[in-house]
N, C-alpha and C positions, 0 to 999 in steps of 0.2 A: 188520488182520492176517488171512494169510489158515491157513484151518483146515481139514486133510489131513481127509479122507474119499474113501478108492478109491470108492465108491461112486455118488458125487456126482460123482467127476471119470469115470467110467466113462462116463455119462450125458451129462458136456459136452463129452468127445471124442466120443461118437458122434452129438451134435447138430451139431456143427461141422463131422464130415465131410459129414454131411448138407446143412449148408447151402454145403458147398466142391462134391458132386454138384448142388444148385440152379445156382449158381453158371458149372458146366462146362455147362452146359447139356446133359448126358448123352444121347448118341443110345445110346437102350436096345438095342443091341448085345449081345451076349454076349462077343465078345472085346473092347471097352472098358470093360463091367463087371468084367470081370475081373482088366484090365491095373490097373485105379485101384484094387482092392480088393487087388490083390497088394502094390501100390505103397505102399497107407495102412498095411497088415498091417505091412510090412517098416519102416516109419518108424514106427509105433507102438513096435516090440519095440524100434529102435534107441536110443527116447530114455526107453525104459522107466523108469529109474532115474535122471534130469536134471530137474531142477525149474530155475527158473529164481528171482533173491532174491527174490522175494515170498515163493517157496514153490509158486506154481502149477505142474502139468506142464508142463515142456519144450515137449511136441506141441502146447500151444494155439498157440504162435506159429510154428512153420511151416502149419498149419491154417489160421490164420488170414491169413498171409503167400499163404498159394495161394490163400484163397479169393476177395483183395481183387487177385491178380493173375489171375482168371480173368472177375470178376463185373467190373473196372473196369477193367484193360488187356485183357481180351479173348483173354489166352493160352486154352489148347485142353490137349485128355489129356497130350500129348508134353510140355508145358511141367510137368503136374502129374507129371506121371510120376518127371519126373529131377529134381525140387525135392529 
């Protein structure tokens, strides 16, 4: 059973985007840091309040949905962008 703590889950969404920037292979740019970080900000707020039945947030599964399409199909910012 899974057991709500913003806390906790604060911490695995921002590991996740983390390992979705490893993943993108991020050319430290300033306007594709920016584009992805406005991108994650805006899909954050969107599924703010959507758990999914376990109970987990929403966001782990498009998170994780982008990061296994960037680390293993090879998509690029523009694909994470508009996910």
């Amino acid at each position: 059973m899974y057991t709500h703590d913003p806390e906790i889950e604060k911490k695995e969404i921002i590991k996740r985007y983390r390992n979705l920037l490893i993943a993108l292979h991020v050319h430290k740019t300033p306007k594709s840091r920016q584009l992805i970080r406005k991108a994650f900000n805006m899909a954050v707020e969107a599924h703010k309040d959507i758990r999914r039945k376990t109970g987990e947030p929403y966001i782990y599964h498009p998170l994780d949905v982008a990061r296994i399409a960037a680390g293993e199909i090879g998509l690029g910012i523009t694909s994470f962008i508009h996910w």
